[in-house]
N, C-alpha and C positions, 0 to 999 in steps of 0.2 A: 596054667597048671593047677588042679585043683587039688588039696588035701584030700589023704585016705578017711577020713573024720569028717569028709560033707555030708551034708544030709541035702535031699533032690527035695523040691516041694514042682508039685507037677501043676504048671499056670498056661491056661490056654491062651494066650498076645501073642501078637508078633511081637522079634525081637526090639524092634523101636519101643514097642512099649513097654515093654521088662526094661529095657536101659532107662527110660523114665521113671520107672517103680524102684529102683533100685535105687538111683541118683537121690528118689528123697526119702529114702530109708535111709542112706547115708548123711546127709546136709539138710533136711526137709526143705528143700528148693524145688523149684518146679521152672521149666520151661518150657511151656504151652505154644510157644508160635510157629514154632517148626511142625507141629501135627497138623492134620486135617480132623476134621470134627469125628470121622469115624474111626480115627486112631483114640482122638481123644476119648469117645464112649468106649473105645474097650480097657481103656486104663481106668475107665469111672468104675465097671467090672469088677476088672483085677482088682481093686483097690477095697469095694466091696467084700468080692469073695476072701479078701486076706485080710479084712478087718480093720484097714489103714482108714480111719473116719475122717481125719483131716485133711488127706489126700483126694477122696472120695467128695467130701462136700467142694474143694476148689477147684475141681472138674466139672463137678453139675455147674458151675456157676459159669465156667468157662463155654460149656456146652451151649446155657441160655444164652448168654450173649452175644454167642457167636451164628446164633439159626440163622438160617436163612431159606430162601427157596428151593437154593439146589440142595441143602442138607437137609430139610424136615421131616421131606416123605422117606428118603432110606433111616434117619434115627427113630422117625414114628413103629417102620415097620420093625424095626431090630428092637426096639424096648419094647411094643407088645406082643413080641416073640418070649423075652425074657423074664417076663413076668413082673410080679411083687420088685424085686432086685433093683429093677429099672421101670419103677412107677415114677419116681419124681421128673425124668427126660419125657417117658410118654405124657403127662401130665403137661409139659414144657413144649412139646411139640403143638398137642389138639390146640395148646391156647393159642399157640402160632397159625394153626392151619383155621381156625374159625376168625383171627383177626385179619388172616389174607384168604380169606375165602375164593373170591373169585379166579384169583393166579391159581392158587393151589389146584384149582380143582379144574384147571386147564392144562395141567402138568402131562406128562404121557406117563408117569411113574405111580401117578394116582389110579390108575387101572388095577396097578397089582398090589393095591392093598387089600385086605384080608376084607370078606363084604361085611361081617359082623362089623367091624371099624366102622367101615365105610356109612353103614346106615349110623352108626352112635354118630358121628360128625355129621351127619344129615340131620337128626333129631336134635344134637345141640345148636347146630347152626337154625333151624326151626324156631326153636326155642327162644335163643338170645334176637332173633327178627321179631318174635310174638308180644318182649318183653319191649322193644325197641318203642316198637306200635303205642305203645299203652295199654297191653293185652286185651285190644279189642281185635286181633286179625281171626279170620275165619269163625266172625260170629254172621248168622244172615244177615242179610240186609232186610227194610222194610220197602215198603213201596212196588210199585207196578200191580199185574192183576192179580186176580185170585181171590177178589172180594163181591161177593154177591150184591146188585146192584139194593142201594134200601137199605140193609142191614145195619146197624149202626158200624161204625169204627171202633174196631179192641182201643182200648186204651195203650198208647203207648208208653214206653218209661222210661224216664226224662235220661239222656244217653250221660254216660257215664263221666266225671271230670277227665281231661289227658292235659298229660304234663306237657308243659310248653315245650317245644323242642329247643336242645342244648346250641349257645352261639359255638362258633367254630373256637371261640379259645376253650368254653367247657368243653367240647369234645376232646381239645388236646391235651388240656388238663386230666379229663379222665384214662385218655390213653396212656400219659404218660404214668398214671397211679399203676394201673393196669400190669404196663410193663416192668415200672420198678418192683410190683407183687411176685408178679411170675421170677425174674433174676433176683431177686433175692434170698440169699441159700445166709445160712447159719453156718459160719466156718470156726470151730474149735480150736481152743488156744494152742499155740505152738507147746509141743512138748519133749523135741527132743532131749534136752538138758537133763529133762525128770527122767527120759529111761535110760540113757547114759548112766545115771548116778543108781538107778536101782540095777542097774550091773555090775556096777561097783560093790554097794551096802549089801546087796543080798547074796554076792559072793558066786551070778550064775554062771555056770560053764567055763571058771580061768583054763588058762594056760599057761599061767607066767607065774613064776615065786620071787620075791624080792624079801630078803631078810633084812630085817633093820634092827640092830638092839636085841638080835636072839629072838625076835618075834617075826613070822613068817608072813607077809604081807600077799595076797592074791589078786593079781591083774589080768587083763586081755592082751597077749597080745596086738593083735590087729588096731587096739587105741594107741598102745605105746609106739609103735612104728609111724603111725601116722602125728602123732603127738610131737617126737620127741627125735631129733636128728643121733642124741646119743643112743638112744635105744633101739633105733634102725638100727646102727652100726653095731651094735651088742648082737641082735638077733638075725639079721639078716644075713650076718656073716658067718659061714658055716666052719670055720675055722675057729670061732669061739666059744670058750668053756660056757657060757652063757646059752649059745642059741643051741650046745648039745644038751645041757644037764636043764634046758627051758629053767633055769633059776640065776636072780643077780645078789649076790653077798656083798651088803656095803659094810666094811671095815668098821671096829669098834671105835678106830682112831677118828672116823668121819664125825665132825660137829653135826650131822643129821639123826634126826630122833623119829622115834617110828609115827610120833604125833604128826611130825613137822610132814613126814615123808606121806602121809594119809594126807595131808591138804594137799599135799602136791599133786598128788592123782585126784583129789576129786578136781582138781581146776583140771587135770588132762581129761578129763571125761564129762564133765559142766560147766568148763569154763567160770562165768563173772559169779555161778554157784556158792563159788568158795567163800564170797564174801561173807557169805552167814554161818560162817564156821570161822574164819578166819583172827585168831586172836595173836594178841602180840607177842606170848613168846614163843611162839609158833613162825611168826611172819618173819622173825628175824634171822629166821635159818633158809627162812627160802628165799631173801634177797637176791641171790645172787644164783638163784637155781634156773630162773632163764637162760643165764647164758652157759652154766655149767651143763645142763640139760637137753641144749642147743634148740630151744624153743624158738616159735618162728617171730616170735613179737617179744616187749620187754611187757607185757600188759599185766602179767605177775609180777614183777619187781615192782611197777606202779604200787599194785595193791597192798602190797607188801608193807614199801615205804610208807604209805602214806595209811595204813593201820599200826606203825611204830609211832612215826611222827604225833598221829592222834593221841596214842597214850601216852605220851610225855607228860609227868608233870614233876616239882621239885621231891616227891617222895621218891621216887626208885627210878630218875634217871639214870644217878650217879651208877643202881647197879648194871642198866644197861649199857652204860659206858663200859662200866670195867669187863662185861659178859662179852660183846664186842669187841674189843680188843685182845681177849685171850682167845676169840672165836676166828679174829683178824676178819670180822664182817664190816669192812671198811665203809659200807656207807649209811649202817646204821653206827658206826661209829663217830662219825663224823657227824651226823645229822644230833646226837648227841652231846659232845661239846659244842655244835654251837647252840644246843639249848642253855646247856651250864653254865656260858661264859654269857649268854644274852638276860640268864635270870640268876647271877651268882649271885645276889643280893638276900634271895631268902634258899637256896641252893646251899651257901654254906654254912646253913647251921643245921645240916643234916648231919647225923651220928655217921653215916655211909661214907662221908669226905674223909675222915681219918684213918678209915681203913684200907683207902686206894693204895695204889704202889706206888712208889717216888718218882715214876716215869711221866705213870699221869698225872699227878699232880704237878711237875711241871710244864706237862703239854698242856695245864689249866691254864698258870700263871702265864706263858709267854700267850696264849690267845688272849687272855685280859690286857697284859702288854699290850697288845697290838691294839686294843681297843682304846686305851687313853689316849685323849687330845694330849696334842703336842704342848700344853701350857703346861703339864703337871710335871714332864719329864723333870728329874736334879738338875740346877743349875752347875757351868761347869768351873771349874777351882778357880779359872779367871776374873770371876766379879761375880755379885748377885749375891743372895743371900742364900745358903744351900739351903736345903730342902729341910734336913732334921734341926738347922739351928734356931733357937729361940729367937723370934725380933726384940728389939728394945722397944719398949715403948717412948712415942713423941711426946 
């Protein structure tokens, strides 16, 4: 069922290979071994004509690799039908059909190539025989008649050096150069994550409003559904004030801050992205937004954690303890005393300890408790010498 709001872009494939084109516009994945070579060049096309350059180069490479006999004369004939577009396959094929010359050109399929083709693969195959030689082929020969009996002899001239012929490993060495030249394509870096995020940052074509803090936040649908199992259920359900009014209102009461909620989405739309935005008092509101968000991994709460735990130090633990606790971010609360209680030695001469609440500064004391060897405990009224009384000296 398609939205009133689509836009048709008109692509000449067959349906298998729009279902290819699409799959890595969505995941930039590819799976190649299900096509045939001639599926495979019209997705090189597609991919072409619609500007996808890293789609397009891991095609051509798929193309090279895969020529063979039954495929070179139908991709020779269909790339120099297509022009410029599909010079680097024609390019890919001649070097195939001059290194198997003799099959190729026994084929029943080489009849119906174009004859303008046909003579350039005559002239190059010519050519690379001539070079083979030592480019002495089709010079005359001397010798036999045609010399006047008497006459002196023309001077001859001394025949030209020829390169020793290559042993069978240079030959396979050079082939192999050869081959590795022709397959080798220049594939461009993966970029889905960068246009995900300039979907995001530049604001293009939302559908979705999310208010946070009185500030109105712009997202895509179609990322949040596929992101986020709570915002399925928000939007996909036509019963909710959400998926009629396309906007979601988080409450002023929510510990969520429009900052916090901005990293959230760019990790739903770049994912491992976030980390270079990702600051600590930021991270500590999305703790727990994995599972509240019903995300398919904990791989945010990872980062999260472990961009808190990195900022720790004796200056402003204590306030993330006390933030934490009024925020009930129970695991950056936790991960906070036991920094306190493992460094209270230069921890409590911060100005910040006195101003805690009386709760937590006894959930300080009993984790220190729990920390002392059992030697220090008071001795009990039984015997022993208590703990506050003065010894006598011996």
């Amino acid at each position: 069922r398609l939205h009133a709001s689509c836009a048709w872009v008109a692509a000449d494939a067959p349906h298998r290979v729009l279902i290819h084109l699409v799959r890595y516009l969505y995941a930039e994945t590819t799976r190649f071994g299900k096509l045939t070579p001639e599926l495979l060049y019209s997705l090189f096309l597609v991919s072409k004509r619609l500007e996808v350059p890293r789609l397009a180069a891991l095609c051509e490479r798929q193309i090279k690799v895969r020529l063979s006999l039954t495929s070179v004369l139908p991709l020779l004939r269909a790339s120099a039908r297509d022009g410029p577009m599909a010079q680097p396959v024609q390019d890919a094929c001649k070097h195939f059909f001059l290194a198997n010359y003799n099959q190729c050109t026994e084929l029943r399929e080489c009849e119906a190539l174009d004859p303008k083709l046909l003579c350039e693969l005559m002239r190059l195959h010519n050519s690379r025989a001539v070079s083979a030689c030592g480019g002495n082929a089709g010079q005359p020969r001397n010798g036999g008649g045609g010399m006047t009996t008497g006459q002196p002899a023309a001077p001859v001239a001394a025949p030209a050096a020829v390169a020793a012929p290559l042993t069978p490993n240079e030959n396979l060495e050079s082939g192999q150069r050869a081959y590795k030249r022709m397959t080798e394509v220049k594939i461009p870096a993966e970029h889905l994550a960068a246009d995900f995020r300039r979907l995001l940052d530049e604001a293009i074509d939302p559908d979705f409003e999310v208010v946070v803090q009185d500030e109105v936040i712009y997202a895509h649908k179609f990322v949040l559904v596929a992101r986020s199992r709570y915002f399925a259920s928000c939007i996909m359900t036509s019963g909710m004030v959400e998926a009629q009014a396309g906007r979601l209102v988080i409450p002023n009461t929510s510990p969520m801050t429009a900052d916090a909620f901005r990293a959230f989405l760019r990790f739903l739309y770049a994912g491992d992205d976030i980390l270079g935005i990702l600051a600590p008092h930021t991270a500590m509101y999305l703790v727990d937004a994995s599972s509240f968000y019903g995300l398919t991994n904990h791989r945010l709460r990872h980062f999260c954690e472990m961009c808190v735990r990195d900022s720790f130090n004796e200056a402003h633990v204590l306030q993330l303890f006390d933030a934490s606790s009024r925020l009930s971010v129970e695991a950056v609360r936790k991960m906070a005393l036991d920094f306190i209680i493992s460094n209270f030695h230069t921890v409590c001469r911060q100005p910040a300890l006195e101003m805690l609440d009386k709760p937590l500064l006894i959930e300080i004391i009993k984790g220190l408790a729990e920390k002392l060897p059992p030697g220090n405990q008071p001795a009990s009224a039984g015997g022993g010498t208590h703990l506050f009384e003065p010894q006598k000296a011996s």
